[in-house]
C-alpha positions as CSV (number, residue, x, y, z in Angstrom):
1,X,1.1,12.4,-21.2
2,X,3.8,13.4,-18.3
3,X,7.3,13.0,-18.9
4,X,7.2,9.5,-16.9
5,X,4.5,8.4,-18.4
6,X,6.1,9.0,-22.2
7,X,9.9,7.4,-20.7
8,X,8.3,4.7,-18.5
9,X,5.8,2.5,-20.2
10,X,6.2,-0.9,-19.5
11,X,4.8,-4.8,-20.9
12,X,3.8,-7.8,-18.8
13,X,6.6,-9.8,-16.7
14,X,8.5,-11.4,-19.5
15,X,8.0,-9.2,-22.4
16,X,10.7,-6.7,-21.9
17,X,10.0,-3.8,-24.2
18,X,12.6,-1.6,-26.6
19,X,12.6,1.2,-24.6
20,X,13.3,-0.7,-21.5
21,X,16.6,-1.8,-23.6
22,X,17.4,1.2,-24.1
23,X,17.4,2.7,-20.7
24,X,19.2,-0.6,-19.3
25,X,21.7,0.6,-22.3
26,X,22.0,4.0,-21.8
27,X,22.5,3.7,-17.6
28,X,25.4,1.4,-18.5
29,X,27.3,3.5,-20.7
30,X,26.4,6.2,-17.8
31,X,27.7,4.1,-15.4
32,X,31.0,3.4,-17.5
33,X,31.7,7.1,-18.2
34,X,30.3,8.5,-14.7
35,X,30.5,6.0,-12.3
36,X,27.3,5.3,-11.3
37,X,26.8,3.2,-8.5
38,X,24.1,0.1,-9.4
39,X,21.8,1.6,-6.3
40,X,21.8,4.8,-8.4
41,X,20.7,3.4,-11.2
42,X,18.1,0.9,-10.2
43,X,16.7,4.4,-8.4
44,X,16.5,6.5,-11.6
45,X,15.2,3.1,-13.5
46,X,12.3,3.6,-10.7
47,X,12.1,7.1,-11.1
48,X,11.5,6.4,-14.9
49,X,8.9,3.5,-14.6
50,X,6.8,5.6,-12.3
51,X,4.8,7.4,-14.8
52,X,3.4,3.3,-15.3
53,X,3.0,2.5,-11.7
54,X,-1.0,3.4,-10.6
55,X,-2.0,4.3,-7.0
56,X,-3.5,1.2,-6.9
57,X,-0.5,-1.0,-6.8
58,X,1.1,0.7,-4.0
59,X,-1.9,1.8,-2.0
60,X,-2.9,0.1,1.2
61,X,-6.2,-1.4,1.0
62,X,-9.6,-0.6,2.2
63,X,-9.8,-3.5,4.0
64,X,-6.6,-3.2,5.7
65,X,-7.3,0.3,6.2
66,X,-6.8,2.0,10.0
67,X,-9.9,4.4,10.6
68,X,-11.6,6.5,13.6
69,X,-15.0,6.2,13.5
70,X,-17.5,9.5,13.8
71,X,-18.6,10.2,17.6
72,X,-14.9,8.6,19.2
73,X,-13.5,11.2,21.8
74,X,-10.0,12.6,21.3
75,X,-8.6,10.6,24.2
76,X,-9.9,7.5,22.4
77,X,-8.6,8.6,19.5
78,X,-5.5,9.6,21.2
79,X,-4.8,6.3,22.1
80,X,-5.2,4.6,18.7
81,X,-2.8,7.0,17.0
82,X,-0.2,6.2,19.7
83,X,-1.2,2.0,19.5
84,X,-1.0,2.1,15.7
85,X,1.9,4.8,15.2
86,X,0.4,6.5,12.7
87,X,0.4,10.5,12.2
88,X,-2.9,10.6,10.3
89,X,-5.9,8.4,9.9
90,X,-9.1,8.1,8.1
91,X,-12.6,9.1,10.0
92,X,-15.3,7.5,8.7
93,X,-19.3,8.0,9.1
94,X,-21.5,5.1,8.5
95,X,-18.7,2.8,7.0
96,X,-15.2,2.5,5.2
97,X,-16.7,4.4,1.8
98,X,-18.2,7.4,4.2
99,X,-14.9,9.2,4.9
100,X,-15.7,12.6,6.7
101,X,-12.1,13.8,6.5
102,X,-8.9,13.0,8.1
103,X,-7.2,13.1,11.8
104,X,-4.2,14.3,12.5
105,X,-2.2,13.1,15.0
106,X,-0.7,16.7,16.0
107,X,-4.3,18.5,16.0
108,X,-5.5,15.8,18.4
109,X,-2.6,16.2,20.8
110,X,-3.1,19.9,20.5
111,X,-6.7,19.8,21.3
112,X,-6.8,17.6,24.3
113,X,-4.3,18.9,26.6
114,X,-5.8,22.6,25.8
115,X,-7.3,23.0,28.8
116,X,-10.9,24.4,27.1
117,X,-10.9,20.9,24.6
118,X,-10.6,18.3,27.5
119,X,-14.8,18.4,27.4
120,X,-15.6,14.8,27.2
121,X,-18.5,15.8,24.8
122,X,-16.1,16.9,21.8
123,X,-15.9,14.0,19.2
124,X,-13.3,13.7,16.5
125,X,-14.9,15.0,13.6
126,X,-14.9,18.5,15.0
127,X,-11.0,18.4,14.3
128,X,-10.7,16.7,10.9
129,X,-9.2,18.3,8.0
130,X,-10.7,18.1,4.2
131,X,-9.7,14.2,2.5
132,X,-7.8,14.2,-0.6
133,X,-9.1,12.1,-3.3
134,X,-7.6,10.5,-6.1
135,X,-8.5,7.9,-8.8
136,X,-6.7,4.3,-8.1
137,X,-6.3,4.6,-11.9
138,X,-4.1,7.3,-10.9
139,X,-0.1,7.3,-12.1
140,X,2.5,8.0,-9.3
141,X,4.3,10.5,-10.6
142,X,1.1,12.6,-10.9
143,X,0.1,11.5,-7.3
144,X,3.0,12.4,-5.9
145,X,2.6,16.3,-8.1
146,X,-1.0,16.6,-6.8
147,X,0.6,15.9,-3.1
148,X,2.9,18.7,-3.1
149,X,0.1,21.0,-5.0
150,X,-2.2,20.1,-1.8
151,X,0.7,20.0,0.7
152,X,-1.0,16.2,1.6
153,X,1.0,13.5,2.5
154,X,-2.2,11.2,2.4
155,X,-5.1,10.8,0.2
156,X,-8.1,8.5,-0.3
157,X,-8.1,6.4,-3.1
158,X,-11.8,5.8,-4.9
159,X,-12.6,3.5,-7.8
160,X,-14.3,3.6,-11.1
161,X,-17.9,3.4,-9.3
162,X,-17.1,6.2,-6.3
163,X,-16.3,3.6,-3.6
164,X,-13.5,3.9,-1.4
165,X,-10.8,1.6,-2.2
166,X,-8.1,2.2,-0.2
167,X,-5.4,4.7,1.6
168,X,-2.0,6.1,0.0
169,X,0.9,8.2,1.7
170,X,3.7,10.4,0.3
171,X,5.7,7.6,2.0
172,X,3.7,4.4,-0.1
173,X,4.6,6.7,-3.3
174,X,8.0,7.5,-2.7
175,X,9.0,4.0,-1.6
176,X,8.7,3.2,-5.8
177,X,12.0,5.4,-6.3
178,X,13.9,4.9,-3.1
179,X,12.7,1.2,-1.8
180,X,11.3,0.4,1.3
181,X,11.3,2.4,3.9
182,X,10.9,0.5,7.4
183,X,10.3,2.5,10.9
184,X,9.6,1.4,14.4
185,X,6.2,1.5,13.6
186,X,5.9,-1.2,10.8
187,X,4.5,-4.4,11.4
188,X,6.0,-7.7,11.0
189,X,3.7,-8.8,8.8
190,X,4.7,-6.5,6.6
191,X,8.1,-8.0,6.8
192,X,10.3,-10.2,4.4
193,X,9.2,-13.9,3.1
194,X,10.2,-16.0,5.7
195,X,11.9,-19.3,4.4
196,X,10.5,-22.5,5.7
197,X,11.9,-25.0,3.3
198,X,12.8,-24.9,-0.2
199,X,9.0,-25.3,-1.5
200,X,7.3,-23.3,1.6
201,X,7.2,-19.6,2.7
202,X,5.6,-17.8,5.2
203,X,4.6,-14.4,3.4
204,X,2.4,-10.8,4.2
205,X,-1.2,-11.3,2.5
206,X,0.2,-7.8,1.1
207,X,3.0,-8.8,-0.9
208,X,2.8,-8.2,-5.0
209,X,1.9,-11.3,-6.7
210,X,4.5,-10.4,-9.1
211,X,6.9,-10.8,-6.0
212,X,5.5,-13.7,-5.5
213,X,6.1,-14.8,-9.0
214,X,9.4,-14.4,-8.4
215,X,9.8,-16.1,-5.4
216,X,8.2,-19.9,-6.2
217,X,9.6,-18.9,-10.1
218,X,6.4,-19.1,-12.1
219,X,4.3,-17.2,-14.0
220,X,0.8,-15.5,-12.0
221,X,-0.6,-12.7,-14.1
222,X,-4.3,-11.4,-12.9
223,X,-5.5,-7.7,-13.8
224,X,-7.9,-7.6,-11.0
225,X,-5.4,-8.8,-8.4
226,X,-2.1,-6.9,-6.8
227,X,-1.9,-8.8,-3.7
228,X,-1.4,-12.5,-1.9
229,X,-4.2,-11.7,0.0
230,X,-6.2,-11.2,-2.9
231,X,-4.8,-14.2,-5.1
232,X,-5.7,-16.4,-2.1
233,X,-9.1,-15.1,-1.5
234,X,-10.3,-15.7,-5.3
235,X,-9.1,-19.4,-4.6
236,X,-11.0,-19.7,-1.5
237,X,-14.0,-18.2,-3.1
238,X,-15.5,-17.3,0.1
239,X,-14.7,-15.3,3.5
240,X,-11.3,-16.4,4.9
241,X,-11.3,-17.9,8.4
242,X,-8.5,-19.4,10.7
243,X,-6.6,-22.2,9.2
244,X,-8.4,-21.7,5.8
245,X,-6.5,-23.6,3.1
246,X,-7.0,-22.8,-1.5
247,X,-5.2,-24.0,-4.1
248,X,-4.3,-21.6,-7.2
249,X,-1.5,-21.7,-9.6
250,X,0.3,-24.7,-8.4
251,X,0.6,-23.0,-5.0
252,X,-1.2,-24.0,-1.9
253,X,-2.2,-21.5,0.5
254,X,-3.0,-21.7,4.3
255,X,-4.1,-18.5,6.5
256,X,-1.1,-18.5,9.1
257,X,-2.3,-14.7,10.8
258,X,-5.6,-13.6,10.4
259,X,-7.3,-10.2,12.0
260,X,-11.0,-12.2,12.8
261,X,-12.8,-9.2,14.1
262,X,-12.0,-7.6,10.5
263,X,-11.6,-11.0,8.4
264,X,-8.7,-9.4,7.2
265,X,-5.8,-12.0,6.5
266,X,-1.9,-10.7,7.5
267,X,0.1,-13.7,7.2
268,X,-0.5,-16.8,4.8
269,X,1.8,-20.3,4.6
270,X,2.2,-20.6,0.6
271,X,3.7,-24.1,-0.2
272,X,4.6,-25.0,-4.1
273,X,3.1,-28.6,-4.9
């Protein structure tokens, strides 16, 4: 068991465990005799809990996933690294579970303005670099080791039966010790829960449900769900579409953003009733 793992283990919302106590204890006196500024110590309380926090939880999604497909040309591919913003991405075969390797950004910019790789015929894959994969059952702390082992700032996440089931960074994993960590390139749907009265929100179909929890102030605990998008989908019980509406929990959900070519929701209207 790592060092995290042994420091870090944590209960359900609620149930806050003696260990816990004891760090909360043990930062304050630190904070009394040193000085510690609360930012610092909500950043080593992360650094602590990490060993507890599994790829899955932080990971982006298969389904929200951005991939090249096998057989693009670099100047297509080109242009969806600079429309997305993205430095590496994903190419995939026959679908989201084949992944052949990954792009980079740099390799492709490199390639097509060499004057002997501007041949139409060349295709993405005869650039990509060897995919990292790692269990979603993963820790982060040991993520973020195997990262630096492999020099990798991304890796492929797979689940108990082999499938792909999502994409993590360096900068998902590292975001669970310093916060978020918002460039030019993020989305607004990624954004904060926007306030629409005192009962309604409009939130990202990627925000925790334990952030949720906290938001409406009630209780949602699922194992097999980490996301809005998720919670919402197991209401619907059936393939989101435009103005789709479930109720769950005391919450009513209504798709406010939706990608329809994927059938991947972004935004959802959650109201409390």
């Amino acid at each position: 068991m790592s060092f995290f793992s042994r420091l870090g283990k944590r209960q359900k919302k609620g149930q806050a465990s003696q260990d816990e106590e004891q760090l909360d204890i043990a930062l304050e006196q630190i904070a009394d005799n040193e000085g510690l500024e609360e930012d610092e110590r909500e950043m080593i309380k992360s650094v602590v809990e990490l060993g507890d926090t599994i790829v899955r939880e932080v990971m982006v999604p298969r389904t929200s996933m951005e991939v090249l497909e096998k057989g693009e040309t670099l100047k297509n591919c080109l242009n969806e690294f600079l429309k997305t913003g993205f430095s590496r991405m994903p190419v995939i075969g026959e679908n989201s579970d084949d992944i052949l390797g990954i792009a980079y950004f740099k390799d492709v910019v490199r390639s097509v303005y060499k004057k002997q790789s501007t041949k139409k015929t060349q295709k993405i894959e005869d650039i990509i670099r060897k995919a990292v994969f790692v269990p979603e059952s993963m820790s982060v702390d040991s993520l973020l080791r195997q990262m630096q082992e492999s020099h990798s700032h991304i890796a492929i996440a797979v689940d108990e039966y082999g499938g792909v089931a999502g994409l993590v960074t360096l900068e998902d994993a590292l975001e669970e010790i310093v916060g978020e960590v918002v460039d030019e390139f993020d989305k607004n749907e990624e954004a904060e829960p926007e306030k629409i009265d005192d009962s309604t929100y409009r939130v990202s179909a990627r925000m925790s449900i334990d952030d949720l929890s906290e938001l409406f102030e009630i209780d949602l605990s699922y194992e097999d769900i980490d996301t809005v998008g998720g919670l919402f989908t197991k209401a619907l019980g059936t393939v989101p579409k435009a103005n789709s509406k479930a109720q769950i929990d005391g919450l009513e959900f209504k798709v406010d953003k939706i990608n329809a070519a994927k059938r991947q929701i972004l935004q959802l209207i959650v109201h409390k009733v």
